[in-house]
Structures are given as structure tokens and as C-alpha cells.
DOLO-374989 format. One record per atom (N, C-alpha, C, CB): residue number from 1; x, y, z. Coordinates in nm, 3 decimals. Glycine has a CB too. Example, Ala and Ser with C-alpha at 12.3 -4.5 7.8 and 13.67 -1.06 7.14 Angstrom:
% DOLO-374989
+------+---------+---------+---------+
| resi |      px |      py |      pz |
+------+---------+---------+---------+
|    1 |   1.319 |  -0.569 |   0.780 |
|    1 |   1.230 |  -0.450 |   0.780 |
|    1 |   1.320 |  -0.330 |   0.780 |
|    1 |   1.131 |  -0.447 |   0.905 |
|    2 |   1.285 |  -0.225 |   0.708 |
|    2 |   1.367 |  -0.106 |   0.714 |
|    2 |   1.290 |   0.003 |   0.787 |
|    2 |   1.408 |  -0.060 |   0.572 |
+------+---------+---------+---------+
END
This chain:
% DOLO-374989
+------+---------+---------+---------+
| resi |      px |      py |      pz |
+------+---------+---------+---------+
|    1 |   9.431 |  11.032 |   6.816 |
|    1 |   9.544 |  10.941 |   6.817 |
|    1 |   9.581 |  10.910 |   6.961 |
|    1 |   9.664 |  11.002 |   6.739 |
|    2 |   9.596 |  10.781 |   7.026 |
|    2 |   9.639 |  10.764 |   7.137 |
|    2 |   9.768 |  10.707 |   7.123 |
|    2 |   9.555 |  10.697 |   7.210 |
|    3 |   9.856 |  10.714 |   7.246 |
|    3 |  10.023 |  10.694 |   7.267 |
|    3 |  10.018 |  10.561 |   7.312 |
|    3 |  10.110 |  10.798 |   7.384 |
|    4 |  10.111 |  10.496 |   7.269 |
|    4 |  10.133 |  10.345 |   7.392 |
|    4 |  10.273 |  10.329 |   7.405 |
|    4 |  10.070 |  10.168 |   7.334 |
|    5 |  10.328 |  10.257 |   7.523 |
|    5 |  10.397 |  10.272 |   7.509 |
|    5 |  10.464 |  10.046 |   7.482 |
|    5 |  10.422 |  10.397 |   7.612 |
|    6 |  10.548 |  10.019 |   7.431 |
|    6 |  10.519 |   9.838 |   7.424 |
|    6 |  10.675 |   9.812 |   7.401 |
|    6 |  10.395 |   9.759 |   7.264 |
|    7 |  10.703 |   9.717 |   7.415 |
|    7 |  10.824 |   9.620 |   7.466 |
|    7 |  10.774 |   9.467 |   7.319 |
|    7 |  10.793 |   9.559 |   7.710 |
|    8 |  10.924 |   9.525 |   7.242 |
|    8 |  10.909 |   9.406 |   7.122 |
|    8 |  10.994 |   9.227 |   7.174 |
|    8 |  11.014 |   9.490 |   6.951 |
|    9 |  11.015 |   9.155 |   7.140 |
|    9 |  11.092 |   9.066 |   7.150 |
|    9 |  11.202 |   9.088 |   7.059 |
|    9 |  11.030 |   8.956 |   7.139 |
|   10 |  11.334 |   9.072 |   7.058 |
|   10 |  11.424 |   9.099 |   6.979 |
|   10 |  11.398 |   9.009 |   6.861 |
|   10 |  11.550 |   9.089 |   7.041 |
|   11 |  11.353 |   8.887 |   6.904 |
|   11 |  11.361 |   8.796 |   6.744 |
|   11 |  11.204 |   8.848 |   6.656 |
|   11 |  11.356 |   8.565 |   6.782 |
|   12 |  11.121 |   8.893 |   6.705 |
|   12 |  11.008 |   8.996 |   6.654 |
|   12 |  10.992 |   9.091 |   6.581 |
|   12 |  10.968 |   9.048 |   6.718 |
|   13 |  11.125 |   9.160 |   6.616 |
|   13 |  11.112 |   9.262 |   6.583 |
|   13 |  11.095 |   9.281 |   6.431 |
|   13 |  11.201 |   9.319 |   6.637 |
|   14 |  11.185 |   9.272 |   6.345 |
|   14 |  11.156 |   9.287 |   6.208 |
|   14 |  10.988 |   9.264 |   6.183 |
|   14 |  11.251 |   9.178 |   6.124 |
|   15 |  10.943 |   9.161 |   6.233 |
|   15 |  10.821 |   9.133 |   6.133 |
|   15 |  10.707 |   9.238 |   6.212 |
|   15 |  10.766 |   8.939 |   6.128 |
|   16 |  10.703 |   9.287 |   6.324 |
|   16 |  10.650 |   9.428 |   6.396 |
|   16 |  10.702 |   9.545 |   6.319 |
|   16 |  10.703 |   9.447 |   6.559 |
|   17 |  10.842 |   9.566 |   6.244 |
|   17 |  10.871 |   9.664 |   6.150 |
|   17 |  10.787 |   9.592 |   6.076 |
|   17 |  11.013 |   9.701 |   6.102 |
|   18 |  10.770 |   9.535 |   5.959 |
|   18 |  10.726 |   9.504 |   5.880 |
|   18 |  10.589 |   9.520 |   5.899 |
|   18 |  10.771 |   9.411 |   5.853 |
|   19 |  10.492 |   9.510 |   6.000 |
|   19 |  10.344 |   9.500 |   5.989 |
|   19 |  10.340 |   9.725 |   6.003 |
|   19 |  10.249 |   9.362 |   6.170 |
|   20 |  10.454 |   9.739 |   6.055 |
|   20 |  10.451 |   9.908 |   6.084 |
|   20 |  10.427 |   9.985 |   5.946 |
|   20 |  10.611 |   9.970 |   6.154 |
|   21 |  10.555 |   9.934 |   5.875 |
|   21 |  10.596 |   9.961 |   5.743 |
|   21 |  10.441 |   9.938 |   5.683 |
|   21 |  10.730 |   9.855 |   5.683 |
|   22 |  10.372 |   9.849 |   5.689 |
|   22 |  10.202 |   9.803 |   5.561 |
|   22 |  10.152 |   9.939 |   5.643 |
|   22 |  10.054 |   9.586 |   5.593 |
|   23 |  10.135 |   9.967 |   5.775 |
|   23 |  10.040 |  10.029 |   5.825 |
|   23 |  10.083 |  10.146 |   5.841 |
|   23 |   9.990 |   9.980 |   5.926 |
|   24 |  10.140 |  10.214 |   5.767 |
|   24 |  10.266 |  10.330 |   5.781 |
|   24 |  10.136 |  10.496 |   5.815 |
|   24 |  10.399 |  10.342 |   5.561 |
|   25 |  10.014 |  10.445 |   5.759 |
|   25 |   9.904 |  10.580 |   5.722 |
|   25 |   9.844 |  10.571 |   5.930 |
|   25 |   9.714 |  10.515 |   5.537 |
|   26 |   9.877 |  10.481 |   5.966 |
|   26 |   9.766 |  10.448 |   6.069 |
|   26 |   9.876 |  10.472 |   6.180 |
|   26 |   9.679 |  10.277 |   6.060 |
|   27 |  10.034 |  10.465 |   6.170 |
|   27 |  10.090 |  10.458 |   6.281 |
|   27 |  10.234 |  10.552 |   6.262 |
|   27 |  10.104 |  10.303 |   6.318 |
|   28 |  10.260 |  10.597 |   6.348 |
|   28 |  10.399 |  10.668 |   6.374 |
|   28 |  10.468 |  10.612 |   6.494 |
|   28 |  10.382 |  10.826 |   6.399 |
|   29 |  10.553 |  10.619 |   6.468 |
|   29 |  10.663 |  10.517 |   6.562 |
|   29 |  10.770 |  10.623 |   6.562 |
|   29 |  10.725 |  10.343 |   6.485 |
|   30 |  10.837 |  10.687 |   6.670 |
|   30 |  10.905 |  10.769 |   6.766 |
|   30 |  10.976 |  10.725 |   6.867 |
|   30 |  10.833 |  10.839 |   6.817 |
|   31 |  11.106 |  10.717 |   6.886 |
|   31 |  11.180 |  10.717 |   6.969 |
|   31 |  11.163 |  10.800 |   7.118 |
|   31 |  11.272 |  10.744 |   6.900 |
|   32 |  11.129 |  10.724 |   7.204 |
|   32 |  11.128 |  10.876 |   7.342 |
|   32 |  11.293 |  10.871 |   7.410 |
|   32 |  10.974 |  10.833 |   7.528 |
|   33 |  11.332 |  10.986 |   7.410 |
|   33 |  11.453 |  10.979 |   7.453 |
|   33 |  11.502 |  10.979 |   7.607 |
|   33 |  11.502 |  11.072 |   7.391 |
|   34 |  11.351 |  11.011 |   7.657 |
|   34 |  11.356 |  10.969 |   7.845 |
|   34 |  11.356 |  10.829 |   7.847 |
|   34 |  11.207 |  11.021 |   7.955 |
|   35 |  11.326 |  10.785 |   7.785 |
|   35 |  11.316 |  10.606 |   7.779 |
|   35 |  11.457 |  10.527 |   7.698 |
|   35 |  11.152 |  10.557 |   7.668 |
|   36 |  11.512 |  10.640 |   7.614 |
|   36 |  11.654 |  10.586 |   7.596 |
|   36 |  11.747 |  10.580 |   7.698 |
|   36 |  11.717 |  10.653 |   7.505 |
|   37 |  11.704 |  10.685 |   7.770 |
|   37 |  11.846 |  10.718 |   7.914 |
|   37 |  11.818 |  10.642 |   8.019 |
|   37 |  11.857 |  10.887 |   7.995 |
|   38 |  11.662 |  10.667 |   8.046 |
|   38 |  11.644 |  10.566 |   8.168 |
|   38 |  11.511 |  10.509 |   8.168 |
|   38 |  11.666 |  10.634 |   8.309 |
|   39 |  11.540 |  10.369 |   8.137 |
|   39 |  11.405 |  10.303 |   8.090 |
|   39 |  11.299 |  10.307 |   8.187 |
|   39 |  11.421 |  10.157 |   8.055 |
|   40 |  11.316 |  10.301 |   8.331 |
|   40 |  11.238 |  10.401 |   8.436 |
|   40 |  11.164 |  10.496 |   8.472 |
|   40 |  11.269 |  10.436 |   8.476 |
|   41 |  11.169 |  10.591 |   8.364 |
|   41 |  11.198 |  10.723 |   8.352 |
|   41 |  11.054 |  10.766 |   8.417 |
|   41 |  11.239 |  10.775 |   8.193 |
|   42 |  10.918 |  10.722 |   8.351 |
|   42 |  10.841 |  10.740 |   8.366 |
|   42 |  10.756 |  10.709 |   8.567 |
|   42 |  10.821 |  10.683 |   8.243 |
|   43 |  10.832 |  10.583 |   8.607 |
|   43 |  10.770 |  10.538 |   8.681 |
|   43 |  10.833 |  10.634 |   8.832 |
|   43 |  10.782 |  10.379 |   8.659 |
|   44 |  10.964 |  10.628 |   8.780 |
|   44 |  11.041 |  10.722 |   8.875 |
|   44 |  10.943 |  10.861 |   8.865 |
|   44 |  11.221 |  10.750 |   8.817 |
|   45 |  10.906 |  11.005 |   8.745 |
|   45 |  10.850 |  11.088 |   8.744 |
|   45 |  10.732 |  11.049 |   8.840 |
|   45 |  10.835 |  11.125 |   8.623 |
|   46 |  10.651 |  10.940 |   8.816 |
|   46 |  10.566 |  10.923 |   8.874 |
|   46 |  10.534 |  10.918 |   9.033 |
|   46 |  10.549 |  10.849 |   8.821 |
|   47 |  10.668 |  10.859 |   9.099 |
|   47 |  10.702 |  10.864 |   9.250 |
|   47 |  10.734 |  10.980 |   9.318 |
|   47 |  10.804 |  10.790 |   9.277 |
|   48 |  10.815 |  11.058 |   9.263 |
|   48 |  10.837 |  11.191 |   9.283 |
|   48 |  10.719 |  11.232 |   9.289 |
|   48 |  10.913 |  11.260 |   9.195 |
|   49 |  10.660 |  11.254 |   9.159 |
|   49 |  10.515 |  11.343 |   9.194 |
|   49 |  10.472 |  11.334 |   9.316 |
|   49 |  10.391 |  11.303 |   9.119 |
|   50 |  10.439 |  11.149 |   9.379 |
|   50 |  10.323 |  11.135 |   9.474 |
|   50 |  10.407 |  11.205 |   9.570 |
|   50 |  10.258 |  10.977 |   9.516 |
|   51 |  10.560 |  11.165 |   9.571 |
|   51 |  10.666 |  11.250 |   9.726 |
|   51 |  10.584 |  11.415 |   9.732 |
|   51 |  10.917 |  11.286 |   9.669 |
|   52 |  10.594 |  11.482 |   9.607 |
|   52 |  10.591 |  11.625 |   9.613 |
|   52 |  10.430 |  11.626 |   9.643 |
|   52 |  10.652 |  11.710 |   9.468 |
|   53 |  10.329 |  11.537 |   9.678 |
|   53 |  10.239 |  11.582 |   9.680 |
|   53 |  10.200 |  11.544 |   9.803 |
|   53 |  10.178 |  11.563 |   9.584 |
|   54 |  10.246 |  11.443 |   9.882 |
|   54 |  10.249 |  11.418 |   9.997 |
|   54 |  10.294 |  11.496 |  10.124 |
|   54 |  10.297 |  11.334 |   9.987 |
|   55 |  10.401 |  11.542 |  10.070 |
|   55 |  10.506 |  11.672 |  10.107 |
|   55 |  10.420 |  11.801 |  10.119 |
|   55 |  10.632 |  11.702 |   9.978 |
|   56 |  10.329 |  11.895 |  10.019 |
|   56 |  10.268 |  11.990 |  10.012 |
|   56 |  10.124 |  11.939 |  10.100 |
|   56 |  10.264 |  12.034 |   9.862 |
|   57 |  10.108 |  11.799 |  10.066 |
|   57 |   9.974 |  11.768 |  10.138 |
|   57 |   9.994 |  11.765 |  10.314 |
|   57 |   9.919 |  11.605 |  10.078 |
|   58 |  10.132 |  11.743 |  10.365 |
|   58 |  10.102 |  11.702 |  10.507 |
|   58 |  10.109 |  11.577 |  10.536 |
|   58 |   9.985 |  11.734 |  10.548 |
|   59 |  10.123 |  11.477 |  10.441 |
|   59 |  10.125 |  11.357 |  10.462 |
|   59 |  10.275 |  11.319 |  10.531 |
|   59 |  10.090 |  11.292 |  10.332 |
|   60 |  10.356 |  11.375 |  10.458 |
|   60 |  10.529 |  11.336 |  10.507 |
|   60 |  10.621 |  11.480 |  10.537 |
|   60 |  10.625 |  11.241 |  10.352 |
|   61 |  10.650 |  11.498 |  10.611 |
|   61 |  10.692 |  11.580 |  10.676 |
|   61 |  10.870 |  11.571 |  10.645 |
|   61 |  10.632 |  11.558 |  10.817 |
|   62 |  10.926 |  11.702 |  10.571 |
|   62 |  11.025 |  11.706 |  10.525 |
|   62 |  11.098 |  11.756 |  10.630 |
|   62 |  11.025 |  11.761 |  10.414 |
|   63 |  11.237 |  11.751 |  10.625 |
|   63 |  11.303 |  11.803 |  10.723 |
|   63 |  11.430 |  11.911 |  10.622 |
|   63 |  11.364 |  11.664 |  10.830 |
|   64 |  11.455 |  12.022 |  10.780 |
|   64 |  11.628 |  12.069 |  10.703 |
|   64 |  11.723 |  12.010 |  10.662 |
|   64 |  11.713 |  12.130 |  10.767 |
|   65 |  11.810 |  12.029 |  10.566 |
|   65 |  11.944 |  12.003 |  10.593 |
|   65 |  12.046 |  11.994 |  10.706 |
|   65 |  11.981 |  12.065 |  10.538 |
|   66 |  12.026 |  12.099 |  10.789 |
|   66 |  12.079 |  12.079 |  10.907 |
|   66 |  12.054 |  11.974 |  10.998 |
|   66 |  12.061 |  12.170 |  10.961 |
|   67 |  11.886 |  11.957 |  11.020 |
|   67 |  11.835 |  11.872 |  11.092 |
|   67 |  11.897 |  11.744 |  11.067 |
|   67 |  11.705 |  11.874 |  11.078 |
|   68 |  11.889 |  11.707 |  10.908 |
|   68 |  11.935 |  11.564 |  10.845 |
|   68 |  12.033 |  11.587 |  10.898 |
|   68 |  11.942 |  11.521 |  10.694 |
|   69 |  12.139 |  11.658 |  10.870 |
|   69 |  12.285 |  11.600 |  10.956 |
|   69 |  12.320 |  11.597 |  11.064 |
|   69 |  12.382 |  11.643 |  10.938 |
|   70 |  12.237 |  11.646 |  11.159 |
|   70 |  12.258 |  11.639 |  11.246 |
|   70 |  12.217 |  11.531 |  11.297 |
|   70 |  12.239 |  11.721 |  11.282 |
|   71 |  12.090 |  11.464 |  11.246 |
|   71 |  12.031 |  11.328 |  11.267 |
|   71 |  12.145 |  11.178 |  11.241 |
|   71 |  11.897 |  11.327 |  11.153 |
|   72 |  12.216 |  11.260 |  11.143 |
|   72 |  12.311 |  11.139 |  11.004 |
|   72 |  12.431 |  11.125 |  11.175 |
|   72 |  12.432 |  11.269 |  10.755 |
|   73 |  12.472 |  11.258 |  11.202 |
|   73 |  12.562 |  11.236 |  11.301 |
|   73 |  12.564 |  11.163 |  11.418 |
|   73 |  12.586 |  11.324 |  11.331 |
|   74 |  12.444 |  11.222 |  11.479 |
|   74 |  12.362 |  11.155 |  11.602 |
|   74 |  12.400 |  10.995 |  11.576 |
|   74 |  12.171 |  11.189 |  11.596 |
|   75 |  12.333 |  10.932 |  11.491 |
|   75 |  12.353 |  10.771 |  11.426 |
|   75 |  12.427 |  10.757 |  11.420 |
|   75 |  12.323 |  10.714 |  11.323 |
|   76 |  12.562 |  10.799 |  11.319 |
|   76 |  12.683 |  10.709 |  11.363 |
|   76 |  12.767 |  10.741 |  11.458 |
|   76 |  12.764 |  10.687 |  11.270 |
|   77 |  12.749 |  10.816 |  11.519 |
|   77 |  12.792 |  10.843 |  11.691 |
|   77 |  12.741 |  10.700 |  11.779 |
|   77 |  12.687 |  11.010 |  11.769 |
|   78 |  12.623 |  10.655 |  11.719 |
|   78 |  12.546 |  10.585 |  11.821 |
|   78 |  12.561 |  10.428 |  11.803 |
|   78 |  12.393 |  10.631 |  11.812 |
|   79 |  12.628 |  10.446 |  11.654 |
|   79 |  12.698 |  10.301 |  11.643 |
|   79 |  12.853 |  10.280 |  11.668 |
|   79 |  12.676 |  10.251 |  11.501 |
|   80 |  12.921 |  10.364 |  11.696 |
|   80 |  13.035 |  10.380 |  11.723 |
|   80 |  13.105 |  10.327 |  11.908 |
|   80 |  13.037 |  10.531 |  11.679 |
|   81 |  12.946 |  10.336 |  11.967 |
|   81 |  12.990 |  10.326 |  12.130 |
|   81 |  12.954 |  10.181 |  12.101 |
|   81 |  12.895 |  10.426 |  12.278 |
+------+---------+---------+---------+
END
């Protein structure tokens, strides 16, 4: 069984229930509830990943907390003169 994931047209929809409903042996239809909260959900997981792997790889170089604020300060000190 493979997953998909698809985007109905609102005026569609019934007759996509309806072809679901004939084909009821061949298909299951499931609500994902990461996709109720944030229709994103997936593409966002997906960015993170590459951050956390870029991050462990060496590619992007994370910094402290301290450092960041001290950086955040530095800046608006530097728009202030």
C-alpha cells in the first residue's frame, strides 16, 4: 500500500467521496492531524532535518546563547549611534 498525500477542490469534493465510497476495498482515507494544525508541517520537518544535519555535518556553524546576545547587543548599539 503506498501513502499520498492530495489537495481536493471544494466543489469536487463530494464526487472524490463518492468515487472513495465505490472503491472503499482499494482505499482508506485518514485524516493526518500534523496537517490539520499546520498544513506545512511536513515541509517545515523537512528543513529542520537538513539545519540538524548541516549543523552535525560542519556545514553551519551554531553559536551560544551568550554569543547570540551578545552579537543581538553589539547591533543595536550600532544602530543607535
Amino acid at each position: 500500500m503506498q501513502t499520498l498525500s492530495i489537495q481536493i477542490q471544494d466543489s469536487y469534493m463530494q464526487q472524490f467521496m463518492n468515487f472513495v465510497k465505490e472503491s472503499h476495498s482499494n482505499i482508506t482515507v485518514s485524516k493526518d492531524k500534523n496537517l490539520e494544525l499546520d498544513p506545512y508541517f511536513y515541509e517545515r520537518q523537512k528543513e529542520l532535518q537538513k539545519d540538524i544535519d548541516d549543523i552535525d555535518n560542519g556545514k553551519i556553524k551554531m553559536i551560544n546563547n551568550e554569543d547570540f546576545w551578545d552579537e543581538i547587543d553589539s547591533f543595536t548599539e550600532s544602530l543607535q549611534k
